[in-house]
N, C-alpha and C positions, 0 to 999 in steps of 0.2 A: 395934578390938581394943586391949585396954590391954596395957601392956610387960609384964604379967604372966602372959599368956593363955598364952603357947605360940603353937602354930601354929594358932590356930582361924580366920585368914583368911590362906591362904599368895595372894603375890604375884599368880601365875597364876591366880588365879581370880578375883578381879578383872581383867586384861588380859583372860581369856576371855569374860568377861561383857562387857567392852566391844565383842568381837567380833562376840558374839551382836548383840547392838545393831544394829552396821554390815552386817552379815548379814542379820538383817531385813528393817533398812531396806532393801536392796540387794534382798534375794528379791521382798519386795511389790512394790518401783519396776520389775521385771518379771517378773510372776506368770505370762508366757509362757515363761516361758526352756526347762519342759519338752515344751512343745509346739510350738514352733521351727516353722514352716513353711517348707517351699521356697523359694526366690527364684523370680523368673520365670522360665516356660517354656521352656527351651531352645533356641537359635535354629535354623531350619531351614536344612537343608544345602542346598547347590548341589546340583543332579546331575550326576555325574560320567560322561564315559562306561565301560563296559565293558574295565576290563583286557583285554589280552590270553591266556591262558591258555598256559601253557606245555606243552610237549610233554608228556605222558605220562609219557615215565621219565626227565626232566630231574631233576638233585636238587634242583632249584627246586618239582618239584611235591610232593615226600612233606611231609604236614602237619608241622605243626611242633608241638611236644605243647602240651597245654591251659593254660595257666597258672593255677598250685594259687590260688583265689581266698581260701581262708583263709588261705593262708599269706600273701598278700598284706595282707590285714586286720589279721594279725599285724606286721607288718611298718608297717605305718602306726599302730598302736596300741601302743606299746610299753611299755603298763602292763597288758597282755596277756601274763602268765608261763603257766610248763604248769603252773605248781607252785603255781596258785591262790592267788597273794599278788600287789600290785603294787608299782610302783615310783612311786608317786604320793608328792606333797609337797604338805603345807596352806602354800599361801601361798607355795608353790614351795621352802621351806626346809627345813619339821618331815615327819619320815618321816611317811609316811601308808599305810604298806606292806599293812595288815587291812585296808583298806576295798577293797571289788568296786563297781561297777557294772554297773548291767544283768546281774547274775548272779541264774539263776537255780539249777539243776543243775546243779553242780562237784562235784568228786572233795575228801571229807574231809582234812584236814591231816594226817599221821602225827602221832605226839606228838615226834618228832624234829624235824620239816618247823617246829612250834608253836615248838619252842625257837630255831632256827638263825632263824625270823621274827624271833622277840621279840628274839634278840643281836644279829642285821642294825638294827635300831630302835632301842635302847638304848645300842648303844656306835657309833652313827650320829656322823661328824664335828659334826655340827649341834646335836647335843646340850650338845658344852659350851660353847660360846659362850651358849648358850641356859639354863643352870643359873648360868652363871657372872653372866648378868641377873637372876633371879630372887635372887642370894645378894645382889648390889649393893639389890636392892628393900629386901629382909631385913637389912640392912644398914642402910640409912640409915633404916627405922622402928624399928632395934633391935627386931627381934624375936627374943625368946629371948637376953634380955639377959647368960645365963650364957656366951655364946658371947664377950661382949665385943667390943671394937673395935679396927680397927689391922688390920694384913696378916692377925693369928692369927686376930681373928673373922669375917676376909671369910672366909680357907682351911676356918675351922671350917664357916660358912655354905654356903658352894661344895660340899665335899665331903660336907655330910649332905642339900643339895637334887639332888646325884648319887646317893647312896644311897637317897634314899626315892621318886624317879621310875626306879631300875634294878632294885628292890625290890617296886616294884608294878604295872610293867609284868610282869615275871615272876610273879610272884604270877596275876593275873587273866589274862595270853594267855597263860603255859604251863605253870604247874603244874597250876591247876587246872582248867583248862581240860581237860589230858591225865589229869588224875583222873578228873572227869567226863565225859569224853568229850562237853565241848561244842567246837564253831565258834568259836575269838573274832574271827572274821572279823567287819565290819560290813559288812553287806549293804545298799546305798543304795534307798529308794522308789523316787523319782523321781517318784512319781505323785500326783496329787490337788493340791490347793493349799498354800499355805505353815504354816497351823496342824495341816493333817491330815499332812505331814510333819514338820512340828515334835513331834507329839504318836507318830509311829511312832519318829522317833529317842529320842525320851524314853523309850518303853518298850521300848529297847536295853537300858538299865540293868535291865530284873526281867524281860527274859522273852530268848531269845536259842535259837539253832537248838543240836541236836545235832550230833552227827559223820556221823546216820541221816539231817538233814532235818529231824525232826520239832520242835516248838517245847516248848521243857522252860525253867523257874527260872533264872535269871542266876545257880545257886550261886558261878561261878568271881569272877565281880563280888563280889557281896556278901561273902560269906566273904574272897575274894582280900585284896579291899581293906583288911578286918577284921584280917587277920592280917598283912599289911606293916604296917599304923599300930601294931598292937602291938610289931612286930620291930622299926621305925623309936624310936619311943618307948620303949621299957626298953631299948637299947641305948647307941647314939651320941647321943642329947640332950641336954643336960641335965638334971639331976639335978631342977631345980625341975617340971619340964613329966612325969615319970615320974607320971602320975596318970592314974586309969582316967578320969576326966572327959576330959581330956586328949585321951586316947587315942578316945574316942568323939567328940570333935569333931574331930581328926584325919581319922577314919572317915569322918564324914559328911562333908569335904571335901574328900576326895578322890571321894567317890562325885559329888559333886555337882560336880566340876573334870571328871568322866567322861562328864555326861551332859551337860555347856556339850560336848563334844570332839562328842558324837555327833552333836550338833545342827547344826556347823558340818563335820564330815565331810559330815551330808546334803545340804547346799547346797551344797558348796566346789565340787564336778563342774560344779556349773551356774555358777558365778561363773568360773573358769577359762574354761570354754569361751567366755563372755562376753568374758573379757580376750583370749582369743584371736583371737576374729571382730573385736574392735574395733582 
């Protein structure tokens, strides 16, 4: 990108494409991860002898009630909400709240339930340390050289890579999403090998569930993203970078910094649980 480009390659998407990389790599080097087998068989018990049974109307003998086995699931899964969002993190850090696994039939997000996700995710702690790297990248390739250098151009930096990741988070998971009444949930495969999920997370970006179920157009993507990069660019940018070119490469990088996200949401379940068994 030359110093005069604008933002036609922001920071993040390079570092995501690196991930993508190590994600790969990592999926092929165990193309089992979703087919996990058992460990050995179970060891066989001793036999015990025969309790003795207690009297009949001892309070030793009234059963003792069943214990609720999903609730128990719930309780060991605690990215198990009612409210059909989770409490997961890529990499343990960045909210990862819209992505389900193993979900098939859940109950639709209200367009209330959409907004109070997308606020939960967006004004997440984790976020500004995480903008505040991105603005240091942006920074030291001088990009968007009208922002200048010195404490004013990091602040200028910092506070429009907060604005244009809080801008189109909302854009794609809740405005439009609640227009159109779609999902912007990410719903994980799991299934098939590493290209035949790689190629269902890619076509997250242009095809995506309703609030019914049924499979309908990414409008809230494509539009979403179309109309932050506009809001982001004729407002708070510089004045050199306020060009529809601009603006369209803009677009296209965030769509494409969208679809590095879904790729590395699809595997991330299966790399966690890896770091956790090991």
């Amino acid at each position: 990108m030359s110093a005069g480009r604008g933002r036609s390659m922001l920071p993040r998407e390079r570092i995501c494409a690196l991930l993508l990389t190590l994600f790969a790599w990592t999926a092929t080097g165990g193309s089992s991860l979703a087919q996990e087998k058992p460990d050995s068989a179970p060891p066989i018990q001793s036999q015990q002898p025969p309790a003795q049974q207690p009297p009949a109307n001892s309070p030793s003998s009234q059963q003792a009630p069943a214990p609720d086995k999903n609730k128990g699931d719930q309780e060991k899964d605690p990215k198990s909400q009612p409210s059909g969002t989770s409490n997961d993190r890529l990499f343990f850090t960045l909210p990862n709240f819209l992505t389900l696994e193993n979900a098939h039939q859940v109950p639709p997000l209200s367009a209330g339930q959409k907004f109070k996700v997308v606020a939960r995710s967006s004004f997440d702690y984790v976020q500004y340390p995480w903008y505040g790297f991105l603005a240091g990248i942006s920074q030291a390739e001088n990009s968007e050289p009208g922002y200048g250098q010195g404490a004013a151009g990091y602040g200028k930096r910092f506070g429009a890579a907060t604005a244009d990741g809080t801008i189109e988070n909302f854009m794609t998971s809740a405005v439009f999403p609640s227009l159109f009444r779609q999902d912007p949930r990410f719903f994980q495969s799991g299934k098939g090998g590493f290209w035949h999920r790689t190629g269902y997370a890619v076509s997250r970006v242009f095809v995506t569930r309703t609030d019914s179920g049924h499979a309908q157009a990414n409008y809230s993507e494509i539009f979403g993203s179309a109309l932050s990069a506009g809001i982001s660019t004729y407002s708070y940018h510089p004045h050199a970078d306020k060009t529809l070119r601009n603006t369209a490469s803009v677009w296209g990088t965030q769509v494409g910094y969208d679809t590095i996200t879904y790729v590395v949401k699809e595997f991330w379940p299966d790399i966690r649980r890896k770091i956790h068994k090991k």
